[in-house]
FILUM-630420 format. One record per residue: residue number from 1; residue in three letters; x, y, z of N, C-alpha, C, CB in turn. Coordinates in nm, 2 decimals, always signed. Each point is the difference from the previous one (the first is absolute). Glycine has a CB too. Layout:
<sites>
{NUM ALA {X Y Z} {X Y Z} {X Y Z} {X Y Z}}
...
</sites>
This chain:
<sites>
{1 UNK {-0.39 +0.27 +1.34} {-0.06 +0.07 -0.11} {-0.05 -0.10 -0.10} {+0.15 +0.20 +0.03}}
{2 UNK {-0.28 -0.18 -0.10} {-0.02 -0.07 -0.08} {+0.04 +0.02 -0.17} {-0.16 -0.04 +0.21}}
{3 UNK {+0.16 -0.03 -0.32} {+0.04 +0.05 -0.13} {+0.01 +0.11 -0.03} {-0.07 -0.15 -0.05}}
{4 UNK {-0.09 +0.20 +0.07} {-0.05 +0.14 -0.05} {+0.07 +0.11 +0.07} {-0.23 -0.08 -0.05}}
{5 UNK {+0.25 +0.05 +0.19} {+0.10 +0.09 +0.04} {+0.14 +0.03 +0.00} {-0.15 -0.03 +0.10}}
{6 UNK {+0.21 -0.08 -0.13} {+0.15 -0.02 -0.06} {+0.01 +0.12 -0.13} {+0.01 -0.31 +0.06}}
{7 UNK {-0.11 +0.28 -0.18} {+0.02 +0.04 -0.10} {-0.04 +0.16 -0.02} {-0.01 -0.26 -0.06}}
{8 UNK {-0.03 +0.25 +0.17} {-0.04 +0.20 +0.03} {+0.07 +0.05 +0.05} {-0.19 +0.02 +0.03}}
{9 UNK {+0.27 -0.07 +0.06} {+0.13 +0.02 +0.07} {+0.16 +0.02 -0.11} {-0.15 -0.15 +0.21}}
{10 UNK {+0.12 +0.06 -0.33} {+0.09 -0.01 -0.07} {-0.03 +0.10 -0.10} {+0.05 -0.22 +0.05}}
{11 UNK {-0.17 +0.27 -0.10} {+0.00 +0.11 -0.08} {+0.01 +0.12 +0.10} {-0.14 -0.13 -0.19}}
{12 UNK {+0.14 +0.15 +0.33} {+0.01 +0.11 +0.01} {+0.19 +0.03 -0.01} {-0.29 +0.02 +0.14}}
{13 UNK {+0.36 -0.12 -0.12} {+0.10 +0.02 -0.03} {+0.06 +0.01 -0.12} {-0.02 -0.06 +0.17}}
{14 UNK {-0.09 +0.05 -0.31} {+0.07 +0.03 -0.09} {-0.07 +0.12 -0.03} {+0.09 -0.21 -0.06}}
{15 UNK {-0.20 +0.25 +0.12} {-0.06 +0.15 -0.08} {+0.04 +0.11 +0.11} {-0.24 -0.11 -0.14}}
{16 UNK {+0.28 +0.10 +0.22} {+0.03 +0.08 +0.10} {+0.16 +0.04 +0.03} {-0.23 -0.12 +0.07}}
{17 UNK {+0.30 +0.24 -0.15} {+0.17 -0.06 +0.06} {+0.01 +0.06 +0.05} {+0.12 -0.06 -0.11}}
{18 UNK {+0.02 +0.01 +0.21} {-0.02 +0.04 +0.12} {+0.20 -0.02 -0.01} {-0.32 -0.09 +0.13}}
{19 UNK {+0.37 +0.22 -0.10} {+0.12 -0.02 +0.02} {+0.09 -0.12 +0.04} {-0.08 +0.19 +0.03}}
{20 UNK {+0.00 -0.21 +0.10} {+0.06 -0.14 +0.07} {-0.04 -0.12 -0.07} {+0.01 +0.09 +0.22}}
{21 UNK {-0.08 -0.08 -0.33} {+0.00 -0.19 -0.06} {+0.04 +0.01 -0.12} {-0.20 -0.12 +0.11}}
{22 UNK {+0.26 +0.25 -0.13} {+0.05 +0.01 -0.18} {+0.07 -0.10 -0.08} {+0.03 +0.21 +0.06}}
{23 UNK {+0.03 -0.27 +0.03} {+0.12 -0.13 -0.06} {-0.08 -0.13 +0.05} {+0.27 +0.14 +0.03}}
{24 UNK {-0.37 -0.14 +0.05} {-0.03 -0.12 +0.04} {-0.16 -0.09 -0.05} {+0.18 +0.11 +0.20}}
{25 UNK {-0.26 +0.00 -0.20} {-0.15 -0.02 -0.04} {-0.01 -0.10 -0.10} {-0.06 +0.22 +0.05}}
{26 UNK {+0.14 -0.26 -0.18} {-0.01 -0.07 -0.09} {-0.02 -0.18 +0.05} {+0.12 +0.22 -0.14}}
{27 UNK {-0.03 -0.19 +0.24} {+0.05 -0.17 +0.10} {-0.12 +0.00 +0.06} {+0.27 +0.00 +0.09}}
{28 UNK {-0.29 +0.11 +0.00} {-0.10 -0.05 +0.13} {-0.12 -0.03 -0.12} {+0.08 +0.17 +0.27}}
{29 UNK {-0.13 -0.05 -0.33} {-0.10 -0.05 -0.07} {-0.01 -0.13 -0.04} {+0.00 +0.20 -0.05}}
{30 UNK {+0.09 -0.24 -0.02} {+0.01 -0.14 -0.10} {-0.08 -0.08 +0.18} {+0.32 +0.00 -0.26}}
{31 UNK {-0.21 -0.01 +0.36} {-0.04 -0.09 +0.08} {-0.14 +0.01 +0.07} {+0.23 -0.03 +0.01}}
{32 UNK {-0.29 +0.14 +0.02} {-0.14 +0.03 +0.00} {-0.06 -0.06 -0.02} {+0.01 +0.12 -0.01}}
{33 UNK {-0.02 -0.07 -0.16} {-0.08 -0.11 -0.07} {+0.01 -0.13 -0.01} {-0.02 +0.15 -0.09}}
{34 UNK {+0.09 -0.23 +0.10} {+0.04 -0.14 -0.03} {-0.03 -0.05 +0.20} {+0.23 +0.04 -0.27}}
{35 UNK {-0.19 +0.03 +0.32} {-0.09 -0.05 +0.10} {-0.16 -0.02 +0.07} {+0.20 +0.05 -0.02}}
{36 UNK {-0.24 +0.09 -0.11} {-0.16 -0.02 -0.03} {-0.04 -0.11 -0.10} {-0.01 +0.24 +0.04}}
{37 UNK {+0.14 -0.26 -0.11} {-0.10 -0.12 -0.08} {-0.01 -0.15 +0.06} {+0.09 +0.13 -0.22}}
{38 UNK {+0.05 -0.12 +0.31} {+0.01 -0.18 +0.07} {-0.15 +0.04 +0.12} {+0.36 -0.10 +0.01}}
{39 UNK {-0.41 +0.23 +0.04} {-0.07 +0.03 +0.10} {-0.14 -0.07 -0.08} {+0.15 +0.25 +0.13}}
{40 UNK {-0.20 -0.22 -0.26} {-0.09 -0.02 -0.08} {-0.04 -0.14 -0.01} {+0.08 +0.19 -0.11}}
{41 UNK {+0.06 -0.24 +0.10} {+0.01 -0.17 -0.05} {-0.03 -0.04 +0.14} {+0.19 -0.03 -0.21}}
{42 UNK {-0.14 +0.07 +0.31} {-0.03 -0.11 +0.13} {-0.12 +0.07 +0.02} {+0.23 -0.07 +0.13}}
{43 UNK {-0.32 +0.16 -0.14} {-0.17 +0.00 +0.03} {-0.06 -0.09 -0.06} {-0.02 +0.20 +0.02}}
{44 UNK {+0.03 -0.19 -0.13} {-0.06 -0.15 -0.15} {+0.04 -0.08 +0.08} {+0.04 +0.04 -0.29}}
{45 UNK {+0.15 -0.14 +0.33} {-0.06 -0.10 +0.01} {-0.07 -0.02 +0.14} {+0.15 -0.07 -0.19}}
{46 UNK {-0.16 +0.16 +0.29} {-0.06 -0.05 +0.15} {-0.19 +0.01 -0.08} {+0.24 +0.15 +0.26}}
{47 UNK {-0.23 -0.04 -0.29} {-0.17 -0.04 -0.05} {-0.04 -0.12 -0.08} {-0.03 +0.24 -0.01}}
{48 UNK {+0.12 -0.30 -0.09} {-0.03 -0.11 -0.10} {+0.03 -0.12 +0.09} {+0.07 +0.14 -0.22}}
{49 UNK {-0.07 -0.12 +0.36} {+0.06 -0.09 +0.07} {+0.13 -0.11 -0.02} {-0.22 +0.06 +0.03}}
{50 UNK {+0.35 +0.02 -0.10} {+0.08 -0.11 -0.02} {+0.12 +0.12 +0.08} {-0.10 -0.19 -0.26}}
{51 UNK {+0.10 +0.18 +0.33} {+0.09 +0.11 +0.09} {+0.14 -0.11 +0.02} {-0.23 +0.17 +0.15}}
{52 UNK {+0.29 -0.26 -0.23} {+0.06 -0.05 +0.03} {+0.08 +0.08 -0.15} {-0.11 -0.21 +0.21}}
{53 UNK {+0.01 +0.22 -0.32} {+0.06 +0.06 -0.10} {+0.11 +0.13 +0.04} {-0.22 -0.10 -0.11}}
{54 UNK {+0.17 +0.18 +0.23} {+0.07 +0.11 +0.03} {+0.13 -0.02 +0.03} {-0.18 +0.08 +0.06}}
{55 UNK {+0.17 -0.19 +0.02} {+0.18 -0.04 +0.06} {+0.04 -0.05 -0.13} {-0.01 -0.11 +0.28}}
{56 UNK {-0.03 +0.09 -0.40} {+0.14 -0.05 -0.08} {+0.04 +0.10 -0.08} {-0.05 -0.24 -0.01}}
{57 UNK {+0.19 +0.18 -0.11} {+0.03 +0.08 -0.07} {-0.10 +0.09 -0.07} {+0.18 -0.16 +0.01}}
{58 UNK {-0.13 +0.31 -0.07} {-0.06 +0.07 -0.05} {-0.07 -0.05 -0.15} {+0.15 +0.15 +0.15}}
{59 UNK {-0.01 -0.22 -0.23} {-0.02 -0.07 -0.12} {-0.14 -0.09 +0.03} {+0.29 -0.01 -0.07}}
{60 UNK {-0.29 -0.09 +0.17} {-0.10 -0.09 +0.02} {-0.13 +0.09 +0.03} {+0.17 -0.18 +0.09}}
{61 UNK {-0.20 +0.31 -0.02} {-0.11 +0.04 -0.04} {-0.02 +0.04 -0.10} {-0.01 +0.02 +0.16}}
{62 UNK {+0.08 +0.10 -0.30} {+0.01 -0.02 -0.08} {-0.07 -0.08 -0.10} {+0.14 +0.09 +0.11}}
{63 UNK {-0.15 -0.19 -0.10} {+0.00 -0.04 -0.08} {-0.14 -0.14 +0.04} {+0.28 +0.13 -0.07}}
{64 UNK {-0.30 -0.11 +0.19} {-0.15 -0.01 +0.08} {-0.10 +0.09 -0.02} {+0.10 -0.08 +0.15}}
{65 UNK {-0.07 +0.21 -0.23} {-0.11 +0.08 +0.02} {-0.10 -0.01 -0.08} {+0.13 +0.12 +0.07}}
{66 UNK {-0.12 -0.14 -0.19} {-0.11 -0.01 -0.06} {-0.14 -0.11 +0.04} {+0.20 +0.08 -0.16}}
{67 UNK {-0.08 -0.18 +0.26} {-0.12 -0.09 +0.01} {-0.10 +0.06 +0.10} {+0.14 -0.20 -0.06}}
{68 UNK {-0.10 +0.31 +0.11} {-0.05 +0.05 +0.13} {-0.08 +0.17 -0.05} {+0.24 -0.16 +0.18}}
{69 UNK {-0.18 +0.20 -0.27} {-0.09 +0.13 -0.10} {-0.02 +0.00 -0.10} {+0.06 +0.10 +0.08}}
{70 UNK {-0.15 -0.17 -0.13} {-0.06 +0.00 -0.16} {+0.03 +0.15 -0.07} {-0.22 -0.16 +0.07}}
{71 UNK {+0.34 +0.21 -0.07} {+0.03 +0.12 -0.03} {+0.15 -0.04 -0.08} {-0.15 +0.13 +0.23}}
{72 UNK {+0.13 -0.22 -0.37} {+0.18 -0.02 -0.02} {+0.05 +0.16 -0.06} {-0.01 -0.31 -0.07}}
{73 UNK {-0.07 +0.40 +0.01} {+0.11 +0.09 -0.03} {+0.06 +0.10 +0.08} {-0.09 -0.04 -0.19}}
{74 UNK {+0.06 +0.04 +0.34} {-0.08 +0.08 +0.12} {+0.20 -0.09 +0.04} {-0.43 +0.03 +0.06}}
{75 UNK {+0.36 -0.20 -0.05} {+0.16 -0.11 +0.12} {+0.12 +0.05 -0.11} {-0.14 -0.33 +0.10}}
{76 UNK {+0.11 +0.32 -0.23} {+0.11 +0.01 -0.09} {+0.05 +0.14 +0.02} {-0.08 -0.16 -0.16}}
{77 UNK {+0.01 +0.28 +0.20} {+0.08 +0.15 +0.06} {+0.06 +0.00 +0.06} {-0.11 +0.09 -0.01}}
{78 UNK {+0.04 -0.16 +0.13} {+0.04 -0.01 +0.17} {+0.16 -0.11 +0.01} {-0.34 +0.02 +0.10}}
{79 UNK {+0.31 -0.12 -0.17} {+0.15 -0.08 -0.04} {+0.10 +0.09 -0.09} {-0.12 -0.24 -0.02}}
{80 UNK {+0.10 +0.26 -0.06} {+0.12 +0.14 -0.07} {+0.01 +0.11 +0.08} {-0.05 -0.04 -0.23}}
{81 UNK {-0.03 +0.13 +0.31} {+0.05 +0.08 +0.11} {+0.06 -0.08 +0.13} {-0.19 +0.17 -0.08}}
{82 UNK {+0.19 -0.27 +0.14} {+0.04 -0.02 +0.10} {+0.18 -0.05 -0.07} {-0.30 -0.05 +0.14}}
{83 UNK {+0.29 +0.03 -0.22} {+0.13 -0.06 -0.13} {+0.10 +0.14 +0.02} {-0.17 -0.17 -0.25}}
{84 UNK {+0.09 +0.27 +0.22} {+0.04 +0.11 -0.02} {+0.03 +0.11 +0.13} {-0.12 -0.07 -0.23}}
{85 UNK {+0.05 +0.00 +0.31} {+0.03 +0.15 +0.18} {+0.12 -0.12 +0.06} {-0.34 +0.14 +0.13}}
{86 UNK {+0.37 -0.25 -0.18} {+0.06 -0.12 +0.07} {+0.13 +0.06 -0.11} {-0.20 -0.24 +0.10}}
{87 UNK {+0.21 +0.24 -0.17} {+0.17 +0.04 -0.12} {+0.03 +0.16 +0.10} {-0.09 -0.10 -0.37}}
{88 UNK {+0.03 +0.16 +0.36} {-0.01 +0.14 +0.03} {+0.03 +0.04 +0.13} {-0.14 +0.01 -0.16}}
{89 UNK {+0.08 -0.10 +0.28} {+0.05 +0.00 +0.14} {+0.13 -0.06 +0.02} {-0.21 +0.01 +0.07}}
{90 UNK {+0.25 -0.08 -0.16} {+0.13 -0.09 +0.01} {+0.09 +0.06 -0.07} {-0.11 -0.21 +0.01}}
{91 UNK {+0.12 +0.28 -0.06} {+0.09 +0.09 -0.11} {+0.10 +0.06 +0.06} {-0.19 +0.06 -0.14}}
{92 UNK {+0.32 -0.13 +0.16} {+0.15 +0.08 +0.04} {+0.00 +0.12 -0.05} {+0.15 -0.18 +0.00}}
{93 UNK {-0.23 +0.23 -0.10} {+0.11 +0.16 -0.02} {+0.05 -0.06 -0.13} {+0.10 +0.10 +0.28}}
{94 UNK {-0.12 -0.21 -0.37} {+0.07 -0.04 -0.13} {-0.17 +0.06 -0.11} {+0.22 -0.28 +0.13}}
{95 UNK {-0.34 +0.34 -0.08} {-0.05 +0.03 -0.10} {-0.10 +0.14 +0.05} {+0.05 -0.27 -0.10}}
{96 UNK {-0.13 +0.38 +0.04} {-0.07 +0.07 +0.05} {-0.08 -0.04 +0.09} {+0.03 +0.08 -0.17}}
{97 UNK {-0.07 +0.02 +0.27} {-0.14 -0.05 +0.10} {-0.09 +0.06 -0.11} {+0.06 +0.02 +0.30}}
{98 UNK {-0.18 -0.11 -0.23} {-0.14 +0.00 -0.09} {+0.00 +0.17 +0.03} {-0.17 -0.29 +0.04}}
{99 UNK {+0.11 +0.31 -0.19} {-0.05 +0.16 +0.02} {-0.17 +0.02 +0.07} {+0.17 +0.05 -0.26}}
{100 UNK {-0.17 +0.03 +0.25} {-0.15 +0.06 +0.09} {-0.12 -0.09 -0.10} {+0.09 +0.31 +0.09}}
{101 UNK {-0.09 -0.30 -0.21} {-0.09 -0.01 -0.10} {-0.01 -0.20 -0.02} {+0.08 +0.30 -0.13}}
{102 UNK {+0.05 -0.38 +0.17} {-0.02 -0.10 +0.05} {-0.02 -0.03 +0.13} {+0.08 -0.03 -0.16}}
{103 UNK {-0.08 +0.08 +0.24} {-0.07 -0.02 +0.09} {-0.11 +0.03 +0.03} {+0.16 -0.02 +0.02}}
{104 UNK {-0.23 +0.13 -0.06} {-0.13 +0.01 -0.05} {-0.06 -0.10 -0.05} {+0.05 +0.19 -0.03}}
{105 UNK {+0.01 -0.27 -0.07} {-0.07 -0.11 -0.09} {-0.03 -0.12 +0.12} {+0.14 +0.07 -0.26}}
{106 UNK {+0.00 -0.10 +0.32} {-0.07 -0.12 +0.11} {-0.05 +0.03 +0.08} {+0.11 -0.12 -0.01}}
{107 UNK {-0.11 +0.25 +0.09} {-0.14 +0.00 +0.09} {-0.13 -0.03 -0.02} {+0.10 +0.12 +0.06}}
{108 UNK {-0.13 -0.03 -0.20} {-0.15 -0.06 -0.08} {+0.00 -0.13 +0.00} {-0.02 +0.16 -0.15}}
{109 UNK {+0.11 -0.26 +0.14} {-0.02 -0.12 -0.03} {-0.02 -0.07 +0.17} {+0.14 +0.02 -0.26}}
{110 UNK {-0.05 +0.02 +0.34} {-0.05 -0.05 +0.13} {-0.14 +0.04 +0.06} {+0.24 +0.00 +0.04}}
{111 UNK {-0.28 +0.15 -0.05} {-0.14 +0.05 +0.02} {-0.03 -0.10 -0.06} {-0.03 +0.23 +0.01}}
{112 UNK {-0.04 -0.26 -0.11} {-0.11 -0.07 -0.09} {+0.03 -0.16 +0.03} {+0.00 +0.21 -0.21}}
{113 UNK {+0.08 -0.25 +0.25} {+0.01 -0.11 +0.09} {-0.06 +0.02 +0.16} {+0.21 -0.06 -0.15}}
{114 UNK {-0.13 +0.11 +0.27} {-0.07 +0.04 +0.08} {-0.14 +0.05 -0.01} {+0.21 +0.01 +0.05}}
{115 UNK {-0.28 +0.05 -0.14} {-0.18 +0.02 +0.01} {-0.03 -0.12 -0.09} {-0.05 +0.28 +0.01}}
{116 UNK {+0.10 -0.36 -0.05} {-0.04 -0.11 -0.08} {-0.05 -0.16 +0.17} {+0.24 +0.13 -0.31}}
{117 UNK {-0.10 -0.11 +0.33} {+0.00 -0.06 +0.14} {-0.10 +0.00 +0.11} {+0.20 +0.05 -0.04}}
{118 UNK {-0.25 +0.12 +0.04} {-0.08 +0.06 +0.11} {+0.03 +0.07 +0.13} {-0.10 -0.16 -0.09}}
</sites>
């Protein structure tokens, strides 16, 4: 699946309830999307030709992006949402899962990366 499809997949699990994901949709979602956004980042870097960028740490693309999307308030979203589906998929049970309305917020931000990407 590519970005755009991750993150349509992840909203239908939050606009859609469904008995059986009542307790779980907040997780899968979070990871959905965050796997649409690393999906985003490895298209940029195989098209920008630095596909070596893909194999490394996340921080290290991070913080490669701008040089690769003249887009800093666009990298500076996409770095604080990926900050933010990364706290949230990692979360023991010591704080809330993201509610529907944040996760709404990072999908927009991965969309608009992924059509940014192409």
């Amino acid at each position: 699946m590519n970005a755009l499809e991750l993150t349509a997949a992840a909203r239908r699990l939050i606009d859609t309830p469904d008995p059986a994901t009542r307790h779980v949709w907040p997780v899968a979602a979070t990871h959905l999307t965050r796997q649409a956004l690393e999906a985003a980042l490895d298209r940029l870097w195989r098209l920008k030709k630095v596909p070596e960028l893909a194999e490394g740490p996340m921080r290290e693309q991070l913080v490669c992006l701008p040089f690769y999307l003249a887009k800093p308030e666009l990298c500076a979203r996409v770095a604080w949402t990926w900050t933010a589906l990364s706290a949230a998929g990692h979360d023991r049970g010591l704080t809330a899962a993201p509610t529907a309305g944040d996760l709404h917020g990072w999908i927009t931000v991965v969309d608009q990366l992924a059509r940014e990407v192409g």
